[in-house]
py3Dmol code that shows the C-alpha trace and the ligand (Angstrom):
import py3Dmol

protein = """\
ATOM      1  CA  UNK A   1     -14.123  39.303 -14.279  1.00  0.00           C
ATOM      2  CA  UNK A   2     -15.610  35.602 -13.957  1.00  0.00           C
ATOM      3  CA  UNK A   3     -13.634  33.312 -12.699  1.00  0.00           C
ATOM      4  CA  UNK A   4     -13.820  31.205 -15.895  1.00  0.00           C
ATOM      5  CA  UNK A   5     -12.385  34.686 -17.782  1.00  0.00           C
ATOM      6  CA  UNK A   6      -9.542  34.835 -15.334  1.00  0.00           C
ATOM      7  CA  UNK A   7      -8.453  31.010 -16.756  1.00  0.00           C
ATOM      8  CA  UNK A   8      -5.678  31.353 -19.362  1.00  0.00           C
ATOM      9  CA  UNK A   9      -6.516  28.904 -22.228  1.00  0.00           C
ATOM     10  CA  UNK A  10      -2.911  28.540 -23.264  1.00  0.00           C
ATOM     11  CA  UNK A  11      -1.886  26.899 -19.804  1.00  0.00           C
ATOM     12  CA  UNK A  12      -4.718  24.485 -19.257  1.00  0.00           C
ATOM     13  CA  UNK A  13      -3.791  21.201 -17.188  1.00  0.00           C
ATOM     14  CA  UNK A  14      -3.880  18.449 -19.778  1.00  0.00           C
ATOM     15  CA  UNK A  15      -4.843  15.629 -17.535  1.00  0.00           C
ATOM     16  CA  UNK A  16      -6.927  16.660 -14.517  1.00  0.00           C
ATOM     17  CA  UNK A  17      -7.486  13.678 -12.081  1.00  0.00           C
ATOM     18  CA  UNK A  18     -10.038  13.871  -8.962  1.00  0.00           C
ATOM     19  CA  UNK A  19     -10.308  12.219  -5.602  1.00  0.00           C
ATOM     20  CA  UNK A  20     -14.361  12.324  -5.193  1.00  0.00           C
ATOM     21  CA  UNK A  21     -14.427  12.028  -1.517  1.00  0.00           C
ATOM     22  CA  UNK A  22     -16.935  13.267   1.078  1.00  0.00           C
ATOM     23  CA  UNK A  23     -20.449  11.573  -0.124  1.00  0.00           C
ATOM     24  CA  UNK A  24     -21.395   9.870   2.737  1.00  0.00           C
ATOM     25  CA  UNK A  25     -20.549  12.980   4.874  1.00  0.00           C
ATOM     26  CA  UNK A  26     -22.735  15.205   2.516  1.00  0.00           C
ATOM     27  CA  UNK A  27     -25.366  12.815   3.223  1.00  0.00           C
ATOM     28  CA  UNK A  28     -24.931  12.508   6.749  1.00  0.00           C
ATOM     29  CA  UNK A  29     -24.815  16.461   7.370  1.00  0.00           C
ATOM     30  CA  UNK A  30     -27.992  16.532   5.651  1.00  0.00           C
ATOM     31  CA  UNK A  31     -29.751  13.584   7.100  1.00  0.00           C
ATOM     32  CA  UNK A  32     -30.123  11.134   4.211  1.00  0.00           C
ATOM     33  CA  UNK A  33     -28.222   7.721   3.382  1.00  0.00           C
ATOM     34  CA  UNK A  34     -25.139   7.390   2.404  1.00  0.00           C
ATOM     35  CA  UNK A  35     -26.172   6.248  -0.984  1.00  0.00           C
ATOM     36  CA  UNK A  36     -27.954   9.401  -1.227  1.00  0.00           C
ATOM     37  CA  UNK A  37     -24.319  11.090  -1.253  1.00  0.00           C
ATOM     38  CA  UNK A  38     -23.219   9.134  -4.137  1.00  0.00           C
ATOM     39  CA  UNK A  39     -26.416   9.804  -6.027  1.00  0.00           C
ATOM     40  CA  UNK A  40     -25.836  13.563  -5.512  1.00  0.00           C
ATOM     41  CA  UNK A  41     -21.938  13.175  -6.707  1.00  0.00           C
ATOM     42  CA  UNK A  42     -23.456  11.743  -9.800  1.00  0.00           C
ATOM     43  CA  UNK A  43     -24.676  15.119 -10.559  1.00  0.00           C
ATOM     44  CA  UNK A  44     -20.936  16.723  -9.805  1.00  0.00           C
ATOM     45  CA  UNK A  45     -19.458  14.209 -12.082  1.00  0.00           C
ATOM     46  CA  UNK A  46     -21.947  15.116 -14.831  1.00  0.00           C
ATOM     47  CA  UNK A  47     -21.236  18.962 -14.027  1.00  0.00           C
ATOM     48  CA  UNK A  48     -17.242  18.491 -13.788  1.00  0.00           C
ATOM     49  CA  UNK A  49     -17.058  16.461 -17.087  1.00  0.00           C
ATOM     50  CA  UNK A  50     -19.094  18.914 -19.089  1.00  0.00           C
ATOM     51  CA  UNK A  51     -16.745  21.808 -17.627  1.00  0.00           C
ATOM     52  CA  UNK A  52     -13.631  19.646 -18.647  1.00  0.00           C
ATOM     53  CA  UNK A  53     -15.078  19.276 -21.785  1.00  0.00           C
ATOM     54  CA  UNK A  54     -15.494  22.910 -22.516  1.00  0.00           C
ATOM     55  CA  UNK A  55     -12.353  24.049 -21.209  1.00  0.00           C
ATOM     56  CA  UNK A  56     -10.737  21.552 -23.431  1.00  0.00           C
ATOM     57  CA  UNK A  57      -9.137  19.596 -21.073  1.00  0.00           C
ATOM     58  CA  UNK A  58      -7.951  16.228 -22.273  1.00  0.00           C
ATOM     59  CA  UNK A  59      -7.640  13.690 -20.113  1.00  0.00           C
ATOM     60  CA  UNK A  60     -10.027  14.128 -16.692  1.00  0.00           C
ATOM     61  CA  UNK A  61      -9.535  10.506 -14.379  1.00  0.00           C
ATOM     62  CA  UNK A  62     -11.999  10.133 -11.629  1.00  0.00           C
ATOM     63  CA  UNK A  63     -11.617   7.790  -8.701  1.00  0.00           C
ATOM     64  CA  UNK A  64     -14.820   6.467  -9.097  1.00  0.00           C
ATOM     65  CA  UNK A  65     -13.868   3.169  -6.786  1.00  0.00           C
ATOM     66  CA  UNK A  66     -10.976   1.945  -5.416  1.00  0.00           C
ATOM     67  CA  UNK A  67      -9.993  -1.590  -4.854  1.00  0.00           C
ATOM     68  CA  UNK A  68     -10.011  -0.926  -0.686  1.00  0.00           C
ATOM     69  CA  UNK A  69     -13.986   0.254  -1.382  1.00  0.00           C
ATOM     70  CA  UNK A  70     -14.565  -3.880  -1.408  1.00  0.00           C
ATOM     71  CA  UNK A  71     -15.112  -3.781   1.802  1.00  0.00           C
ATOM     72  CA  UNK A  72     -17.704  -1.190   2.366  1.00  0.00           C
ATOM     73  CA  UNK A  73     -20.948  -2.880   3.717  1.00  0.00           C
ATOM     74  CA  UNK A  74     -22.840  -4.795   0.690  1.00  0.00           C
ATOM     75  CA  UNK A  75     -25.459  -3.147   0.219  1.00  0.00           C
ATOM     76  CA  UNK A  76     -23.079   0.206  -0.624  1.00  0.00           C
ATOM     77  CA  UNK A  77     -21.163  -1.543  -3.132  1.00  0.00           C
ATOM     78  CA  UNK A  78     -24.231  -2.797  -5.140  1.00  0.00           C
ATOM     79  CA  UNK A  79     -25.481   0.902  -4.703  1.00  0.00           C
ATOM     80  CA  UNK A  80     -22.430   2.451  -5.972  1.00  0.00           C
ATOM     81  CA  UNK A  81     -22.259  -0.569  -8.855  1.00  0.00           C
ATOM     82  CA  UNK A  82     -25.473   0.138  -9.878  1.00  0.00           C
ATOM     83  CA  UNK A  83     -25.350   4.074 -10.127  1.00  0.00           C
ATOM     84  CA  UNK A  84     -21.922   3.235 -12.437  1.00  0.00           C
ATOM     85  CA  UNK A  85     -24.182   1.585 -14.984  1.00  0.00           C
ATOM     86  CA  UNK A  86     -27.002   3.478 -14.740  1.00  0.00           C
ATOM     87  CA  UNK A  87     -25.238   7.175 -15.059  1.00  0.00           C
ATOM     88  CA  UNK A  88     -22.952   5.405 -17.874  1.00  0.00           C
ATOM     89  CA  UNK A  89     -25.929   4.366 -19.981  1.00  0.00           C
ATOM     90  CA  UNK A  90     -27.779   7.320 -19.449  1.00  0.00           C
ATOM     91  CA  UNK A  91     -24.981   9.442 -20.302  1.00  0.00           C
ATOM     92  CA  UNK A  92     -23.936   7.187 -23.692  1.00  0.00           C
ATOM     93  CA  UNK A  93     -25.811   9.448 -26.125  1.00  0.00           C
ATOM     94  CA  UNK A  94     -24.045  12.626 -24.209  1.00  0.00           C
ATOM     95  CA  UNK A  95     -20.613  11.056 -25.254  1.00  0.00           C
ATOM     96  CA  UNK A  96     -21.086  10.742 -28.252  1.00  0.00           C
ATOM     97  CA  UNK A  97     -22.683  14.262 -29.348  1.00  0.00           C
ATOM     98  CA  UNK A  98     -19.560  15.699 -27.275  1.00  0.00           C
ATOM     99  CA  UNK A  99     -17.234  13.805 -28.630  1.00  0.00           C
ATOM    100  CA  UNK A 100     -16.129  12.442 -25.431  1.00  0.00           C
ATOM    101  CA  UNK A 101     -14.338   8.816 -24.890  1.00  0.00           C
ATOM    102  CA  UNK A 102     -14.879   6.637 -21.743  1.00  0.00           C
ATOM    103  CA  UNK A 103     -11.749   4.605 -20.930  1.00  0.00           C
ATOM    104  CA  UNK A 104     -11.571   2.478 -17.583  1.00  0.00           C
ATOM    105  CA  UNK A 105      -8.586   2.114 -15.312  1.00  0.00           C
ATOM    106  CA  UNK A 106      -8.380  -1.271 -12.953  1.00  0.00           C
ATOM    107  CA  UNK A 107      -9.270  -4.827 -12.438  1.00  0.00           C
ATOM    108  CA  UNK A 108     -12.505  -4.060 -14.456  1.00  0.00           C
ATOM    109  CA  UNK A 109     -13.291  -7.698 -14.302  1.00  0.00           C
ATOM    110  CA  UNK A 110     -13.423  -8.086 -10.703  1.00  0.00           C
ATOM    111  CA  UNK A 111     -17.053  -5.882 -11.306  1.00  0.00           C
ATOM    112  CA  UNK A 112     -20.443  -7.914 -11.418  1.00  0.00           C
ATOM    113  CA  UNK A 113     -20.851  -8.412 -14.834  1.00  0.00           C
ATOM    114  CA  UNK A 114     -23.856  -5.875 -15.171  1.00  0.00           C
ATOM    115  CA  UNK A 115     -21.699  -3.396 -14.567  1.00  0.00           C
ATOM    116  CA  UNK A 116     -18.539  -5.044 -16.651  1.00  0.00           C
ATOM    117  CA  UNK A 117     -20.802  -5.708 -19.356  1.00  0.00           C
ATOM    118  CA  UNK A 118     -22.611  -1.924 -19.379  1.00  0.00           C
ATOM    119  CA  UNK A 119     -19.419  -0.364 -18.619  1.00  0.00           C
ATOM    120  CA  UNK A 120     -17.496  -1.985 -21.736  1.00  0.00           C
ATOM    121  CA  UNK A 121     -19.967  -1.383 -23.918  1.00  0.00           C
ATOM    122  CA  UNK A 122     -20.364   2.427 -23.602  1.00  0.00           C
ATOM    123  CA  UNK A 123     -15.883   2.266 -23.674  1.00  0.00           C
ATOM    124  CA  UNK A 124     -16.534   0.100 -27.034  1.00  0.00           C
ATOM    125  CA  UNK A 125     -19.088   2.747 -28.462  1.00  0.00           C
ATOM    126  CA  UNK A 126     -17.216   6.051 -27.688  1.00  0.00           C
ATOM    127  CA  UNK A 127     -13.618   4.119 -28.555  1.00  0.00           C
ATOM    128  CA  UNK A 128     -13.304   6.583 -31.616  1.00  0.00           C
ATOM    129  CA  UNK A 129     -13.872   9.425 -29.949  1.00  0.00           C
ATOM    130  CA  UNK A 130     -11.006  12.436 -29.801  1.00  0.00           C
ATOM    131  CA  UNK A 131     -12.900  15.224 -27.359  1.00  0.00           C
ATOM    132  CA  UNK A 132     -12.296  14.753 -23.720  1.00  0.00           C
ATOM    133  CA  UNK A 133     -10.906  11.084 -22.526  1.00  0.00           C
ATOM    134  CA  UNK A 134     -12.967  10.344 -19.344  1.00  0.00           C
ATOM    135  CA  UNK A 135     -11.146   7.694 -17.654  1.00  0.00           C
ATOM    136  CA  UNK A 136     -12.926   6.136 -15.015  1.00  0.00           C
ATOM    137  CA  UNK A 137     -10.481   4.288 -12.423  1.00  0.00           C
ATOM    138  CA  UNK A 138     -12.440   1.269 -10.766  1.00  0.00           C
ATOM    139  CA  UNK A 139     -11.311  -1.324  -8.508  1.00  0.00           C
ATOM    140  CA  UNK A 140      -8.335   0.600  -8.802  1.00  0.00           C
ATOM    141  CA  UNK A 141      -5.685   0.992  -6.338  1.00  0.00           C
ATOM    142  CA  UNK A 142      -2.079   1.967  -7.118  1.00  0.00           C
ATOM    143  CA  UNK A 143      -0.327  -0.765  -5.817  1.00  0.00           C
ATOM    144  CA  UNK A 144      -2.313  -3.289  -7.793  1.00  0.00           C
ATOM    145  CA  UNK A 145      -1.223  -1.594 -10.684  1.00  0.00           C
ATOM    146  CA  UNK A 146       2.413  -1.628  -9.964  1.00  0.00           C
ATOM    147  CA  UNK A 147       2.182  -4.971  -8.988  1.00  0.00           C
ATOM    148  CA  UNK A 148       0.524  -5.612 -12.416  1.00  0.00           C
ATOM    149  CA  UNK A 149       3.018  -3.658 -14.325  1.00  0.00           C
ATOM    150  CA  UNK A 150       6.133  -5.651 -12.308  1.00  0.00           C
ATOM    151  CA  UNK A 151       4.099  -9.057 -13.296  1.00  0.00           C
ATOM    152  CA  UNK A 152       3.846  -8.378 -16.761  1.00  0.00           C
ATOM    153  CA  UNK A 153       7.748  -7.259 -17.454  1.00  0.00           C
ATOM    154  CA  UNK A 154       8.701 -10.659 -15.021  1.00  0.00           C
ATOM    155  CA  UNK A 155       6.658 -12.719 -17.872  1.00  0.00           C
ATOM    156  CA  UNK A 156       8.547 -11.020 -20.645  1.00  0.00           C
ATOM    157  CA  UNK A 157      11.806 -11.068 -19.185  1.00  0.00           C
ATOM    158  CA  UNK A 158      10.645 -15.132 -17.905  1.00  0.00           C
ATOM    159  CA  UNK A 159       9.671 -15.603 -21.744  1.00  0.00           C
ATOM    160  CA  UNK A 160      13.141 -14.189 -23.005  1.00  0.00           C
ATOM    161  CA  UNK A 161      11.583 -11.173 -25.050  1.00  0.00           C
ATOM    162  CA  UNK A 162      13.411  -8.466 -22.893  1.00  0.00           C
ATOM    163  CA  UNK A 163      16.353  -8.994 -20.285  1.00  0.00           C
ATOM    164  CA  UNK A 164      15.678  -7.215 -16.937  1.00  0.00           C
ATOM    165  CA  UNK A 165      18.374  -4.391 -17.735  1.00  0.00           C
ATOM    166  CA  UNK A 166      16.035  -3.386 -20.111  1.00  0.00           C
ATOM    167  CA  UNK A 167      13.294  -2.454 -16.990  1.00  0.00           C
ATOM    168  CA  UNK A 168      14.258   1.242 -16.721  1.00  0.00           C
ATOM    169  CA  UNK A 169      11.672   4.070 -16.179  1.00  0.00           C
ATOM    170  CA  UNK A 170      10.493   4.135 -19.212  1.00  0.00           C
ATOM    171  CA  UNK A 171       9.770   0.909 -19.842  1.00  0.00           C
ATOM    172  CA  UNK A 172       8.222   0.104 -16.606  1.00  0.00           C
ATOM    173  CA  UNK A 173       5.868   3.335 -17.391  1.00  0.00           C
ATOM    174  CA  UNK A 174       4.702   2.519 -20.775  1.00  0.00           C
ATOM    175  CA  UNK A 175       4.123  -1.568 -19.127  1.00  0.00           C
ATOM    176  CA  UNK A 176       1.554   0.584 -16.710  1.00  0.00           C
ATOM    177  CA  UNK A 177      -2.190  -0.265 -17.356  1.00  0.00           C
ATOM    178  CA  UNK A 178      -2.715   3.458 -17.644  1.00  0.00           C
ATOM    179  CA  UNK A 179       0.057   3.549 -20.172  1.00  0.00           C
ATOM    180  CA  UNK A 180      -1.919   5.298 -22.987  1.00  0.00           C
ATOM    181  CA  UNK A 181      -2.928   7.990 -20.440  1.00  0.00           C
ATOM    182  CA  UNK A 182      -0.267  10.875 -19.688  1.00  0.00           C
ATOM    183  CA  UNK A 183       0.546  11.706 -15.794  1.00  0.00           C
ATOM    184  CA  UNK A 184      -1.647  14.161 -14.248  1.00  0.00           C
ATOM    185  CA  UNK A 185      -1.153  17.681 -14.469  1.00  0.00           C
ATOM    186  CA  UNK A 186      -3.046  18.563 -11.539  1.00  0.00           C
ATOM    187  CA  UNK A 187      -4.786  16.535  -8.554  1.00  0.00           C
ATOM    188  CA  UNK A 188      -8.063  17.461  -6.872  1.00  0.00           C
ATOM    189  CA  UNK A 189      -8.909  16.045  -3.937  1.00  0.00           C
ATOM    190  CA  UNK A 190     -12.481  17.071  -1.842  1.00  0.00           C
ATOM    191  CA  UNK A 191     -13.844  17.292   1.299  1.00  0.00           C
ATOM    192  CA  UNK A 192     -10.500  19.007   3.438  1.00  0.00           C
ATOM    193  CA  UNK A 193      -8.959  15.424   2.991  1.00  0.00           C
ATOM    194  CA  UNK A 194      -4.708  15.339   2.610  1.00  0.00           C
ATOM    195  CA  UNK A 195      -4.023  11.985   1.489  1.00  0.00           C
ATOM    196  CA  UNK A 196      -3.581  10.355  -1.851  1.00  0.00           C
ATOM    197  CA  UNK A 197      -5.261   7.113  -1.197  1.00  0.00           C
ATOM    198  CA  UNK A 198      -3.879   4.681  -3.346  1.00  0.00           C
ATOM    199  CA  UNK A 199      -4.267   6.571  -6.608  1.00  0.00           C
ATOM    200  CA  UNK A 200      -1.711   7.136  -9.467  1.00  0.00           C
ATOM    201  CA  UNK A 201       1.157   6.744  -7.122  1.00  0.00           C
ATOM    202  CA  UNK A 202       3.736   6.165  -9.626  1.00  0.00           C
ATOM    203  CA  UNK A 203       2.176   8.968 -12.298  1.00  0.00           C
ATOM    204  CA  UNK A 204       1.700  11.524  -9.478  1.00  0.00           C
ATOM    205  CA  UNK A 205       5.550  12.374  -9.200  1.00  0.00           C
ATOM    206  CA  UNK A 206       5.526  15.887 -10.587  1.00  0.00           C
ATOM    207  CA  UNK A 207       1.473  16.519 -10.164  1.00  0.00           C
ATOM    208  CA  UNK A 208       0.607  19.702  -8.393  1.00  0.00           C
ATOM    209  CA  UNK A 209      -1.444  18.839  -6.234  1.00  0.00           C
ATOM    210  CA  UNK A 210      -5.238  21.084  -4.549  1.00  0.00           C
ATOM    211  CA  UNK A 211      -7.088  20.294  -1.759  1.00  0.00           C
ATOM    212  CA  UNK A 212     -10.086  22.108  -1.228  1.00  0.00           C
ATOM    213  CA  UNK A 213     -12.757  21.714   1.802  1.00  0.00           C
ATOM    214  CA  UNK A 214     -15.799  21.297  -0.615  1.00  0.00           C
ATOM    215  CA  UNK A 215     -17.813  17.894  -0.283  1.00  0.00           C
ATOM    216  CA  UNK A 216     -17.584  16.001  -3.718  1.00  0.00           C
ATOM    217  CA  UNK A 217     -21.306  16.419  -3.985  1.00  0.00           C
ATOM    218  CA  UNK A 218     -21.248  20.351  -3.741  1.00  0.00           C
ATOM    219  CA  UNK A 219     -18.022  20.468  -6.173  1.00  0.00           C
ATOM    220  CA  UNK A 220     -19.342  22.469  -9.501  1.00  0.00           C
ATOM    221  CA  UNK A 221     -17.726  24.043 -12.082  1.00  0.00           C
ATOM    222  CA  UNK A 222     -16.671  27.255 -10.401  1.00  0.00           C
ATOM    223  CA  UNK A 223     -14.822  24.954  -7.785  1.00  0.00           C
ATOM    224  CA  UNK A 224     -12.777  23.545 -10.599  1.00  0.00           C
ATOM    225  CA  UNK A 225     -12.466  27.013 -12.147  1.00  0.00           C
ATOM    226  CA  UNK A 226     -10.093  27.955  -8.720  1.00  0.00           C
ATOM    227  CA  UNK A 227      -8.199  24.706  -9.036  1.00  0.00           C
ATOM    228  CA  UNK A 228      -7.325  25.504 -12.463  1.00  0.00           C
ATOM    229  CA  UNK A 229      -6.044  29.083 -11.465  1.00  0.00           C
ATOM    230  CA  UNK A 230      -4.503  28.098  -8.543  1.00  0.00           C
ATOM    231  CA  UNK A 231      -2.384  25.335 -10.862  1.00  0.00           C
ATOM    232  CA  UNK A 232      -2.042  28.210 -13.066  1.00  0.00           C
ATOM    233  CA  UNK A 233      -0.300  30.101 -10.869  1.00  0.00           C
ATOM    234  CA  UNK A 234       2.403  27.818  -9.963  1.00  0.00           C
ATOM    235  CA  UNK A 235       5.545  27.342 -11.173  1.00  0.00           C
ATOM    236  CA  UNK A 236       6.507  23.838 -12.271  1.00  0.00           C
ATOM    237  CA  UNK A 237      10.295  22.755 -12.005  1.00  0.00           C
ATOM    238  CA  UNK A 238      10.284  19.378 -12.839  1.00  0.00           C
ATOM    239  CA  UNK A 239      13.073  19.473  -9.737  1.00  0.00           C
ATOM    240  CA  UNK A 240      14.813  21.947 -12.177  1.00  0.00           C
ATOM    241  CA  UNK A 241      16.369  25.720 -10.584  1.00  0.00           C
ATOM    242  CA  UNK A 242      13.640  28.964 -11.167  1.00  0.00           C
ATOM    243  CA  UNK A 243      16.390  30.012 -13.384  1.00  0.00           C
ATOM    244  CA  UNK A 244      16.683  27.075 -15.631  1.00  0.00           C
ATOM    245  CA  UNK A 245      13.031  27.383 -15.756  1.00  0.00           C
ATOM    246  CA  UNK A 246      12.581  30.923 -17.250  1.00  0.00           C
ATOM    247  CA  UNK A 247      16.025  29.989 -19.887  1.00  0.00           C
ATOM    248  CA  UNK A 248      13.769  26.874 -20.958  1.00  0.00           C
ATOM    249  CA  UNK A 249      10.539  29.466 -21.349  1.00  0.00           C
ATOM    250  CA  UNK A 250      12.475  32.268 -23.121  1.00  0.00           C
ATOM    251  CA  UNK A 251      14.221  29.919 -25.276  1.00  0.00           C
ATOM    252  CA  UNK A 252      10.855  28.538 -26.890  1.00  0.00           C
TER     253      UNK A 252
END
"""
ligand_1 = """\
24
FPP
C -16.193 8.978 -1.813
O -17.105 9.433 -0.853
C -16.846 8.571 -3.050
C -16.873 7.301 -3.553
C -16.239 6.167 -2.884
C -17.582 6.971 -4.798
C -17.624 8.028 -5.870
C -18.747 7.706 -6.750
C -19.601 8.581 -7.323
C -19.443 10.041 -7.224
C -20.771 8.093 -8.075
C -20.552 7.308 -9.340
C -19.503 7.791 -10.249
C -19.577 7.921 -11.594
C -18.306 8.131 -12.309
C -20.827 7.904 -12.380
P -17.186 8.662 0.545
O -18.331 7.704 0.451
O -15.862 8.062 0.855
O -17.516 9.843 1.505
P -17.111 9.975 3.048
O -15.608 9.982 3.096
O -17.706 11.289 3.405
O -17.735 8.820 3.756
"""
view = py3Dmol.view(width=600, height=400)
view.addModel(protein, "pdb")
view.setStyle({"model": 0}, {"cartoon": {"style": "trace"}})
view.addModel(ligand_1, "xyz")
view.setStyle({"model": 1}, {"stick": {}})
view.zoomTo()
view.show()
């Protein structure tokens, strides 16, 4: 049986987010630039969203930059801005015959405005779509967007429209910039890499998490295939008992 048989359609991760890491080591183990790297993960990206889309995930966030990448040497970060625009304009008409909506996750306005400008136009375009939501985080780190969320509930408490017993959980989560976007499901991560990185810290409580060897470049549909069965064969608790579990399951 294919692997993509062996995937049980009734337990699909809703929201699969990726850490894309291992270009410039692709690159380097085969002798090109880094940049090459990143143009070769363009292809993975384009591969991984189109197997999202057909296994009906909804939500798929990539870590397409993060706000530490700022310092990476110049010339990389124009490289990497550049590719951005380029794949997201050449991809526009692809989004919309799929269905598929581009959202974007960070200080977007800390880009160059070529890539802003590109970048918010495709997100204006494909705004109506349902299929897939492709969010793209950029100049995104976690802590920049807890430190966003804790600015904006100080402003509203400052201007009197909520008092700060009303900052609870769930107010602090739905004052997030990803607000709109449910916590992940599952986390990928490439290239043999265990670290989070400064992604999603606050949504990633109760994500199960898959590390797997491959360099982002190399990643293709079969590699999400076995992160999707291995998530599928795990048992979330939620910090719940097995027992209380398998009540809540035969009970529905
Ligand atoms: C990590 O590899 C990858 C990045 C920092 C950028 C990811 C960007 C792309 C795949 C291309 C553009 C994306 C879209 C959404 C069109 P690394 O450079 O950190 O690799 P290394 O750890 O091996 O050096």
């Amino acid at each position: 049986m294919s692997l993509r048989n062996k995937i049980n359609n009734k337990k699909m991760p809703v929201h699969v987010a990726i850490i894309m890491d291992g270009n410039g080591r692709w690159a380097k183990k085969k002798g090109f630039a880094r940049v090459k790297g990143h143009e070769k993960g363009v292809d993975a990206v384009r591969e991984t969203v189109e197997a999202a889309a057909e296994l009906g995930i909804r939500y798929l966030t990539l870590y397409a930059f993060s706000t530490e990448n700022w310092k990476r040497p110049k010339y990389e970060i124009e490289a990497l801005m550049n590719l951005l625009v380029e794949s997201v304009n050449k991809e526009r008409k692809t989004f919309m015959e799929n269905n598929i909506r581009l959202l974007g996750l960070g200080d977007l306005k800390s880009l160059p405005e070529k890539s802003y400008n590109g970048l918010n136009s495709a997100i204006q375009e494909t705004s109506g779509n349902t299929g897939l939501q492709l969010v793209l985080a950029l100049s995104y780190s976690s802590r920049w967007e807890i430190v966003e969320t804790a600015r904006r509930l100080a402003e509203k408490v400052r201007s009197g429209e909520m008092e700060s017993m009303q900052i609870t959980e769930k107010t602090f989560r739905d004052t997030l910039p990803s607000a709109s976007i449910p916590d992940p499901d599952l986390l990928i991560r490439t290239s043999g890499e265990y670290r989070i990185s400064n992604f999603l810290l606050w949504q990633l409580a109760y994500t199960e998490l898959y590390f797997t060897p491959v360099l982002w470049p190399e990643f293709n549909r079969e590699d999400l295939y076995k992160a999707i069965l291995d998530f599928q064969g795990r048992e979330r608790r939620f910090g719940m008992t097995s027992e209380q579990i398998q009540q809540q399951k035969s009970a529905s």
